[in-house]
Every structure is written in structure tokens, then in C-alpha cells.
C-alpha positions in Angstrom: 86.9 95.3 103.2 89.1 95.8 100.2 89.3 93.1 97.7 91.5 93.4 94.1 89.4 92.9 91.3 91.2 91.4 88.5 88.3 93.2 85.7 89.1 96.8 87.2 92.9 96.2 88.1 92.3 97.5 91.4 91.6 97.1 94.7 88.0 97.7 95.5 85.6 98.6 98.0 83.7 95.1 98.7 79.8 95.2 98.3 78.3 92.5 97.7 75.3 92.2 95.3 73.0 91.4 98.5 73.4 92.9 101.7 74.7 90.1 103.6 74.7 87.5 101.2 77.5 86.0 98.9 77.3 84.2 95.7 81.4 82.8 94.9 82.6 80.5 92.3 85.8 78.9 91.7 87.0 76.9 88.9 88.0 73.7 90.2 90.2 70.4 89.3 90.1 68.5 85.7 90.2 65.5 86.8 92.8 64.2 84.3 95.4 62.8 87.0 95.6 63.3 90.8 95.8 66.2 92.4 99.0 68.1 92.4 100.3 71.2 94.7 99.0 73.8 92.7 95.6 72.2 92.7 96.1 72.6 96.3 97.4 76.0 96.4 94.1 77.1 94.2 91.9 75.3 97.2 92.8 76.3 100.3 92.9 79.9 98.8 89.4 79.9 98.3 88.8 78.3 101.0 90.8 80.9 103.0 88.1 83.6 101.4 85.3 81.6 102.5 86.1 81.1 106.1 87.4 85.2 106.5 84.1 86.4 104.6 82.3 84.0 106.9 83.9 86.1 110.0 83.1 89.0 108.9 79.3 87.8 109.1 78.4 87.1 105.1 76.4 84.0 104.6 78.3 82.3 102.1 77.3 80.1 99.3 80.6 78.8 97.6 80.6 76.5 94.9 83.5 75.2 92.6 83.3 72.8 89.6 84.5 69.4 88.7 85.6 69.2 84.8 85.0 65.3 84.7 84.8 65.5 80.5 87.2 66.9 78.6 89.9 66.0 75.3 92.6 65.1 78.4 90.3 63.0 80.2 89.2 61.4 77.0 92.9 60.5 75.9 93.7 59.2 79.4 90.3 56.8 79.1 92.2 55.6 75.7 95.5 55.1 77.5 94.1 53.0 80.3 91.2 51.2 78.8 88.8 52.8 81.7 85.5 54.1 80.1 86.0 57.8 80.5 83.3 58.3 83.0 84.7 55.7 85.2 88.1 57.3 85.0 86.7 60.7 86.2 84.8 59.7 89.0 87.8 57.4 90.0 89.9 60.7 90.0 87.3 62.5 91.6 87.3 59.8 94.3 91.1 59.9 94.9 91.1 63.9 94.8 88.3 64.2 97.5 90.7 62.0 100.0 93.7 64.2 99.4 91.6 67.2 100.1 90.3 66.0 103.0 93.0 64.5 104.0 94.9 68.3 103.5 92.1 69.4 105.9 90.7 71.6 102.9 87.0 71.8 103.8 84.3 71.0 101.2 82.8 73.6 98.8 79.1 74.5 99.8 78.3 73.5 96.4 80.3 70.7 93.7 79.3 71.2 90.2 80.0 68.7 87.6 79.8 69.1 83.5 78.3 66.1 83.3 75.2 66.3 86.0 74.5 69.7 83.9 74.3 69.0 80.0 70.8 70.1 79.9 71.8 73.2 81.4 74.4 73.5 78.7 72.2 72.6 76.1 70.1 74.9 77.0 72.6 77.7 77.6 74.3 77.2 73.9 70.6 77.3 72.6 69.8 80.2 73.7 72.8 81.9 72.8 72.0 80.9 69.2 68.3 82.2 69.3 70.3 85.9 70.4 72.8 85.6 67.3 75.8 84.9 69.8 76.7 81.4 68.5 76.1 79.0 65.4 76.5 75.5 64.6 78.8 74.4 62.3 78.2 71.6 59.2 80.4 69.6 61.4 78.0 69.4 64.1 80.5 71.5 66.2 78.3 75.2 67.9 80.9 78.1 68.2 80.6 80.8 70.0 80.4 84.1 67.6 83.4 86.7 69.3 82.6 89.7 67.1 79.2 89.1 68.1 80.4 90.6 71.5 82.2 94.2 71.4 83.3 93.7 74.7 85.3 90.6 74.2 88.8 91.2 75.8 88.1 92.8 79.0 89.0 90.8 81.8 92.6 90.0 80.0 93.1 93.2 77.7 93.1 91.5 75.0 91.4 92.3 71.3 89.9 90.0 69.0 92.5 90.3 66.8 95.1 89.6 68.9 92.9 86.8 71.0 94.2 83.6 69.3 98.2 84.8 70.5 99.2 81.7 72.6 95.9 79.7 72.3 95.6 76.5 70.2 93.4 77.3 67.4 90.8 73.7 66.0 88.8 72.9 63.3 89.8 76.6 61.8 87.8 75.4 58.6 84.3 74.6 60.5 84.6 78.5 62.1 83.7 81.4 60.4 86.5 83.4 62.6 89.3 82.0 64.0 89.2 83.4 66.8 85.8 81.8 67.8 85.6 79.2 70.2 83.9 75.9 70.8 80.5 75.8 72.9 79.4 72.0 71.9 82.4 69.2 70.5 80.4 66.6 67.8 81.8 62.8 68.9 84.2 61.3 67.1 84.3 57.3 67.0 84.0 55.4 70.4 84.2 58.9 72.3 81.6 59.9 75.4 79.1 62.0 73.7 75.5 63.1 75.0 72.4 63.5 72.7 72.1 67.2 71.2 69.7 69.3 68.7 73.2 69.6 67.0 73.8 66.1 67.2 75.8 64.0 69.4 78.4 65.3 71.6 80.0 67.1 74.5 80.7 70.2 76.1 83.4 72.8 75.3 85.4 74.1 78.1 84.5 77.6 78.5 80.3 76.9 78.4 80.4 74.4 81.8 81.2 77.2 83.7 78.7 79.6 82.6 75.7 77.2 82.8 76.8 75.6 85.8 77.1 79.0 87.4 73.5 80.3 85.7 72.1 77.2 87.2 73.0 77.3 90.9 73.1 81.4 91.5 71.3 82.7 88.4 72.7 85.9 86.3 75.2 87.2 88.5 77.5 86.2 90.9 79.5 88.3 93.6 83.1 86.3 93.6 84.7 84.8 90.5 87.7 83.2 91.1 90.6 80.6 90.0 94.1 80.6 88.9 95.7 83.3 86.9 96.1 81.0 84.1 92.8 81.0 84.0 92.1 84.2 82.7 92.3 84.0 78.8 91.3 82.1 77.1 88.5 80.6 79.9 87.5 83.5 81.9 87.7 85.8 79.0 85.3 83.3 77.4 82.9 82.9 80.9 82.1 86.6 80.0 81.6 86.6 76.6 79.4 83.8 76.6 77.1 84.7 79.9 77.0 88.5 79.5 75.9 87.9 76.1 73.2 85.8 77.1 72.2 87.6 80.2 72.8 91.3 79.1 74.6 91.8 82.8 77.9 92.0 84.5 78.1 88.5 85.3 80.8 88.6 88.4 80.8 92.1 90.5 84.7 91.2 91.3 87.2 88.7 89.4 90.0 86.8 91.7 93.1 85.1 90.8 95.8 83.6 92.7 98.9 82.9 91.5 101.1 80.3 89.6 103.0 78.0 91.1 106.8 77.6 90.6 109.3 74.9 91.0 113.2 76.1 92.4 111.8 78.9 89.2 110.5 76.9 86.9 106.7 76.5 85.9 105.2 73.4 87.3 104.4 71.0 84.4 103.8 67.3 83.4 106.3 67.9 80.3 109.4 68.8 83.3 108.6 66.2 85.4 108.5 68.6 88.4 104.8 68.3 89.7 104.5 67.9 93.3 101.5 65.5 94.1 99.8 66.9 97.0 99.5 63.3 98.4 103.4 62.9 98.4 103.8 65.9 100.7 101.8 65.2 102.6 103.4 62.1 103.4 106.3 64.5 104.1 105.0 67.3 106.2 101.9 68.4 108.1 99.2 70.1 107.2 100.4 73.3 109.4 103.7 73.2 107.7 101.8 73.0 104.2 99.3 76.0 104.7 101.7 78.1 106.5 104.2 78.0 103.5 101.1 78.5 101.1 99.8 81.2 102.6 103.1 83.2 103.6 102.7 84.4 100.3 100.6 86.8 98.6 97.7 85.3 97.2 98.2 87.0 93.7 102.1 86.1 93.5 103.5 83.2 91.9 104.9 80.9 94.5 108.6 79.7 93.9 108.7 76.3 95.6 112.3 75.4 96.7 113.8 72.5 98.5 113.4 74.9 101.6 110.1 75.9 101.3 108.7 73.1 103.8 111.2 72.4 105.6 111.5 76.0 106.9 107.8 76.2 106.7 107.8 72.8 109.5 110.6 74.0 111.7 108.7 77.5 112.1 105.8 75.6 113.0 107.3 73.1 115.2 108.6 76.5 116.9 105.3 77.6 117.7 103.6 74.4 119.0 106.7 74.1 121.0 106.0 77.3 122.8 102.1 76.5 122.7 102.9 73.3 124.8 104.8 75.3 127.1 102.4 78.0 127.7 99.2 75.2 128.3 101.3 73.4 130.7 102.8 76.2 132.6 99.3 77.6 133.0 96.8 75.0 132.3 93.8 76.8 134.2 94.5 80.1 132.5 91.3 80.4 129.7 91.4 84.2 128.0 92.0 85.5 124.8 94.0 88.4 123.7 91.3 90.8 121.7 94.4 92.6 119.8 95.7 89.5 118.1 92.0 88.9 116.1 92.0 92.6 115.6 94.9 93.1 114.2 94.3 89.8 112.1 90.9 90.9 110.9 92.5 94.4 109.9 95.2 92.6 107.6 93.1 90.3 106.0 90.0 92.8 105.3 93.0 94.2 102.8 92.7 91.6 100.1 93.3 88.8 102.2 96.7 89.2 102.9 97.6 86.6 104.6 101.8 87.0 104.4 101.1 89.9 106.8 99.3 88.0 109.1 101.2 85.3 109.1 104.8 87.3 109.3 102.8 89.0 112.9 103.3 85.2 114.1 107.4 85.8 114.9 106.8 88.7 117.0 103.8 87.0 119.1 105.7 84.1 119.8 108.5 86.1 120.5 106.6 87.8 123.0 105.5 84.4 124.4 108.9 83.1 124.9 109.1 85.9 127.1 106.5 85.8 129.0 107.3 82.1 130.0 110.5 82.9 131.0 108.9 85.8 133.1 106.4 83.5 134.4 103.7 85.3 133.3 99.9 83.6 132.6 99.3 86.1 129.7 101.7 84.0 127.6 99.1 81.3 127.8 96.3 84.0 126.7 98.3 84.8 123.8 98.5 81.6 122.5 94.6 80.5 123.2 94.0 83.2 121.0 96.3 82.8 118.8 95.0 79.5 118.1 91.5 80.2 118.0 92.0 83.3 115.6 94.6 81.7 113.1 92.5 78.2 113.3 90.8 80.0 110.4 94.0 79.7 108.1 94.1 75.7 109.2 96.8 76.3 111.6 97.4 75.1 115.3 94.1 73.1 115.2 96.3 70.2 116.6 97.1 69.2 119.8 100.7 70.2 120.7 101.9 67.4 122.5 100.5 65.0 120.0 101.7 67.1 117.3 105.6 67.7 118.8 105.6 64.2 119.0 105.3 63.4 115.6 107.9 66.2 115.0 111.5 65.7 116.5 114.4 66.8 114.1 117.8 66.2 115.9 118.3 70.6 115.0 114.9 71.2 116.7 115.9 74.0 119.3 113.7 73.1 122.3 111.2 75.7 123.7 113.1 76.6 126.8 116.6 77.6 125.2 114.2 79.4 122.6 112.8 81.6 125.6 116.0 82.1 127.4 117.3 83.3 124.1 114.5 85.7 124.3 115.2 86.9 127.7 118.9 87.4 127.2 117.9 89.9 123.9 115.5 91.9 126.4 118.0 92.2 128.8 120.6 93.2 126.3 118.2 95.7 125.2 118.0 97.3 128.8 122.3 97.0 128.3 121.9 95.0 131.6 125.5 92.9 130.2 125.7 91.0 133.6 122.6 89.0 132.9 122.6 88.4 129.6 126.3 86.8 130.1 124.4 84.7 132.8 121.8 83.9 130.5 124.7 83.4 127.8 126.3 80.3 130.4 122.6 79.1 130.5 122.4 78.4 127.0 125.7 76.8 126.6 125.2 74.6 129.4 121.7 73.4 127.8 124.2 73.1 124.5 123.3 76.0 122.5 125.4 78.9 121.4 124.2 82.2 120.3 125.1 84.5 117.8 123.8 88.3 117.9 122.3 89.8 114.5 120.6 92.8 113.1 117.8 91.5 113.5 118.0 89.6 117.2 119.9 86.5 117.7 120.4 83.2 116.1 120.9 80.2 117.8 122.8 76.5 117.2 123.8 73.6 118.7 127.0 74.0 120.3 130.1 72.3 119.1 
């Protein structure tokens, strides 16, 4: 299995630290609001790694991180009068419902900053005893970067040119600007935990690397989270735990990409952030992975008005042609070996999942016409198919129930979709008589078709 490592720049031969065994983190959610799309995107694409890795017979131990204290969900606790610990675990509350209720399965493992400030504490005390980090007269510890020659690795980036795009605080308590914050002193009516350095909290960056020391130990096999992710907090993951351990902390580094709004960057300050709760409300969870996933898990994902809609109507397609195939033959039980072959080939190349998806159109296409020919190994194909592509969330559902709850006035029903099918096969064999036949066929169900390069396109007939 081949798996891009975002540390190398390459893809890479995947062996994991312990025959059999994996060890993978993902950052997680801060809980400042509800969940959004992107939060989405982030989870089901780790989720996606988990289940394949699983397949392929790892035992895997995946774990991904609440950030339920932080200067965002401190200025919400001031704008709502909620004491900020009540605010996070409320938002941690509501997230865990949307997830679930997105069919997103748990993590093995949740991690929380707060249920680890002793494993912080610790961490950032050690560091100091190694000459790594210092505390500062304000009662603020900061990680020391020239105290790390490697610093810059994962994100090619220098020192001197580390502080390009990042906020920069309390430049006067530092003793380089470019250093970061391991432990925040409170300031007036703020959450704070007791400290050698005084009262406080945790910095962003350290959670991570303690919470990560604490459930796996010095190394891990998977690192993963957004590409935004990777400086300043990844950068600073490394610095701060391969200082402290003296070993490569993560054997391979995983991003997924941004998401994008009709080509725009999905933020509060736009007003464009889909809340995964609102589409839901809008479109299944079929319709909602299949769109997700169709793209490359390292590309940026331009959501357009489309994008669901298309993503729906391909899937109402294929649960059309499911519910065909089960009740045309509803004693017929196989599999189709090839289709999980095939699938398992495609995603052992860093999970590409817009390849295995695209192979969808031409196995449906090949069901549409063996229903018309009446033949039981359409029904194989699509037991398979559901059993094998289950592990992207799709086709899970019951068709009927699911068709029912789907019924667009354009919807082109299953059995003008299979005649269409038949009529391009016989066309291909330049048999013209039947495929005019099959032509009067369609029209008298009320469907006209149109040839293309690429097969045939059909429409309600006017």
C-alpha cells in the first residue's frame, strides 16, 4: 500500500511501526461553534483510512482530539454568559449528534485538553529540564525554536521566515519572535488550571503532543488533519515532541484538503459556512459522502450549488437500479470478486477514492444491462457492490425505503435508464433496427434520447 507523506512529499511504501498494528491521530474539532462541512469533510476522511486499513487486516487504534479550551472558546463563553467549560461540552454535545447523525463512526479514542493538563504540565516541564522551552516573567512558557535545528520540516519553512502569516503575542515576554506559546497565564475571570508557572492554560500546539505521548507513547504511525493545519500546528507538534523524545514522532504525515465555496474559502468573516446539520436536512448521507469523496483526498473541494444535487441524483440512480436488481432476482445471493479487487487496488494508492467511486458509472451501466437482458448476475453485481463500497458509507440503506424518500419530478426511472442502455449496446453492434425499436420504447415511456461522445443522455420528452 502506498500512502503520500506530506514530511517526504511523496508517496511511500506503507510500513507500519509494528507489524500489524497502527497507531493514527487526527486533529479534531475546536469546539467554538457547531460543526460545519469542512469539519465533516476532515472526519469522514479519516474515517475512510480507518475502515480501508482495517480491510486490509491492521488492527487499528485511531484517536482524534477535542480542543474544548482555547482564546475562541473563551471569547464565545464572554459573549453568551455560559462558563466556558459548559459552552464546550455543550458544543461537544451537539457535534457528536451531527456526527452520528452523518453516520461518521466514533474515533477509537477522544482526547480532550482538558482531561490531560497533567499530561501537559508534565510535557512543558520536561521540555524546560532539556533547554527546549522557558517561562516567561509573565507567567507565559514558550517554546525555544532555535533550540530545534530542524524546525521547518514538515512546511519548508525557516525560522526566519516562520512568523510570515502567523499572528505573533506578547512579542515582549519572548526572547524570539518566532517562539511560540506552550502554557497561557490567566487573565481576570478566564478558565485557568493550577501550574508550577502559575495559573493558566494550554497553548495550542502542546495538547496535541501530550495527548498523543499519553495514549500511544513516542511515536505514532499516522498523523493526520487538514492542510491548514500544517504550519504553524503541525510544524509546532514536531518541534515540541521530537525535541522531547529525540525521535521521528509520526512515520507518515496526512492532510486533506481545504474546503471551497462556488471558489471561495469557507469562512465565518463571508458568511458562507455550510453547517453540516443544515445539509443534512437537505440530502442523505449517500449523497453527502459520495460528493466528499469523489474527490481526491489532498485537493481542495470547490462546493457549488450543484455539488449535492448531482451528488443525490447519481445516487438515487444507483439505488434505483439496486431495487430493480433485488426484486428481479430476490433469491440470487453472490458476490462479484472483481469489483472488491479492483476497489482494494485503487484505494491501496493513497486512498483514492475519486477512482473508485468514478468505477460506479460503468458497473451500473453494466447492471442496467443485465436487467434488461434478464440476467441474475446483475443482482450479484450490486450485492457486491454494496457490501464492498458499504466501507465508504454508501448503499447501506434499504432501496425501497430510501427511493421513497427520494422522488424529484426529473428522476429518470430505472427501467427507461436500462432500455437506454440496451439501445447503446445494440447501436454498438450497428443493429439500427432495434435501437429505433428501443428508441419508440422510450418515447412511449416519455423520454427522449440524445446520442453523445460519451453514450447517451436522456430527458423528459416534450
Amino acid at each position: 500500500m502506498k500512502l503520500y507523506n506530506s514530511l517526504t512529499r511523496r508517496k511511500e511504501e506503507f510500513v507500519p511501526l509494528e507489524a500489524g498494528k497502527i497507531k493514527m491521530y487526527a486533529c479534531g474539532i475546536t469546539v467554538s461553534g457547531e460543526a460545519h462541512i469542512g469539519h465533516a469533510y476532515q472526519a469522514i476522511v479519516y474515517d475512510m483510512f480507518r475502515k480501508f486499513l482495517q480491510k486490509q487486516g491492521y488492527r487499528v487504534t485511531y484517536a482524534r482530539n477535542y480542543t474544548d479550551v482555547d482564546d475562541k472558546i473563551i471569547a464565545r463563553s464572554k459573549e453568551t454568559g455560559i462558563p466556558a467549560d459548559e459552552y464546550a461540552e455543550r458544543m461537544i454535545s451537539n457535534i457528536n449528534a451531527v456526527m452520528r447523525r452523518a453516520e461518521i463512526d466514533e474515533p477509537d479514542l477522544w482526547l480532550k485538553a482538558t482531561e490531560n493538563i497533567g499530561n501537559i504540565i508534565s510535557f512543558i516541564g520536561e521540555l524546560i529540564e532539556k533547554g527546549h522551552a522557558y517561562p516567561a516573567e509573565n507567567g507565559d512558557v514558550y517554546f525555544d525554536v532555535e533550540s530545534c535545528p530542524a524546525y521547518g520540516q514538515l512546511s519548508g519553512r525557516s525560522a526566519d521566515d516562520a512568523l510570515d502569516g502567523v499572528r505573533v503575542e506578547n512579542d515582549e515576554a519572548k526572547r524570539n519572535a518566532h517562539d511560540f506559546a506552550l502554557w497561557k497565564a490567566a487573565k481576570e475571570g478566564e478558565i485557568s488550571w493550577e501550574s508550577p508557572w502559575g495559573k493558566g492554560r494550554p497553548g495550542w500546539h502542546i495538547e496535541c503532543s501530550a495527548m498523543n505521548r499519553a495514549a500511544f507513547g513516542d511515536q505514532i504511525d499516522i498523523h493526520g488533519g487538514g492542510r491548514d493545519l500544517i504550519f504553524p500546528h503541525h510544524e509546532n507538534e514536531i518541534a515540541q515532541t521530537e525535541s522531547l523524545t529525540g525521535k521521528r514522532f509520526a512515520n507518515y504525515w496526512t492532510h486533506n484538503g481545504l474546503i471551497k465555496v462556488n471558489g471561495q474559502k469557507m469562512s465565518k468573516s463571508l458568511g458562507n459556512s455550510l453547517l453540516l446539520s443544515d445539509l443534512l436536512d437537505s440530502y442523505s448521507t449517500d449523497a453527502l459522502k459520495f460528493a466528499l469523496l469523489s474527490n481526491n483526498y489532498r485537493g481542495d473541494l470547490n462546493v457549488t450549488d450543484s455539488l449535492f444535487p448531482e451528488a443525490e441524483a447519481h445516487i438515487a440512480k444507483f439505488y434505483a437500479l439496486i431495487a430493480q436488481a433485488e426484486k428481479a432476482f430476490p433469491n440470487e445471493a453472490g458476490g462479484e470478486e472483481e469489483i472488491d479487487k479492483r476497489f482494494d487496488e485503487v484505494m491501496s494508492d493513497d486512498f483514492n477514492t475519486a477512482l473508485a467511486l468514478s468505477d460506479l458509472f460503468g458497473y451500473f451501466k453494466e447492471v442496467a444491462r443485465l436487467l434488461a437482458e434478464k440476467n441474475p448476475r446483475a443482482r450479484r453485481m450490486t450485492n457486491q457492490i454494496g457490501k464492498t463500497y458499504s466501507l465508504l458509507g454508501l448503499f447501506k440503506k434499504n432501496a425501497e425505503e430510501y427511493l421513497k424518500g427520494y422522488a424529484p419530478e426529473e428522476e429518470i426511472p430505472a427501467e427507461a435508464l436500462a432500455i437506454a442502455e440496451e439501445r447503446r449496446l445494440a447501436r454498438a453492434e450497428k443493429n439500427w433496427a432495434k435501437s429505433d425499436e428501443l428508441r419508440d420504447k422510450l418515447k412511449s415511456l416519455g423520454y427522449t434520447v440524445k446520442d453523445t461522445k460519451e453514450g447517451y443522455e436522456l430527458s423528459k420528452f416534450v
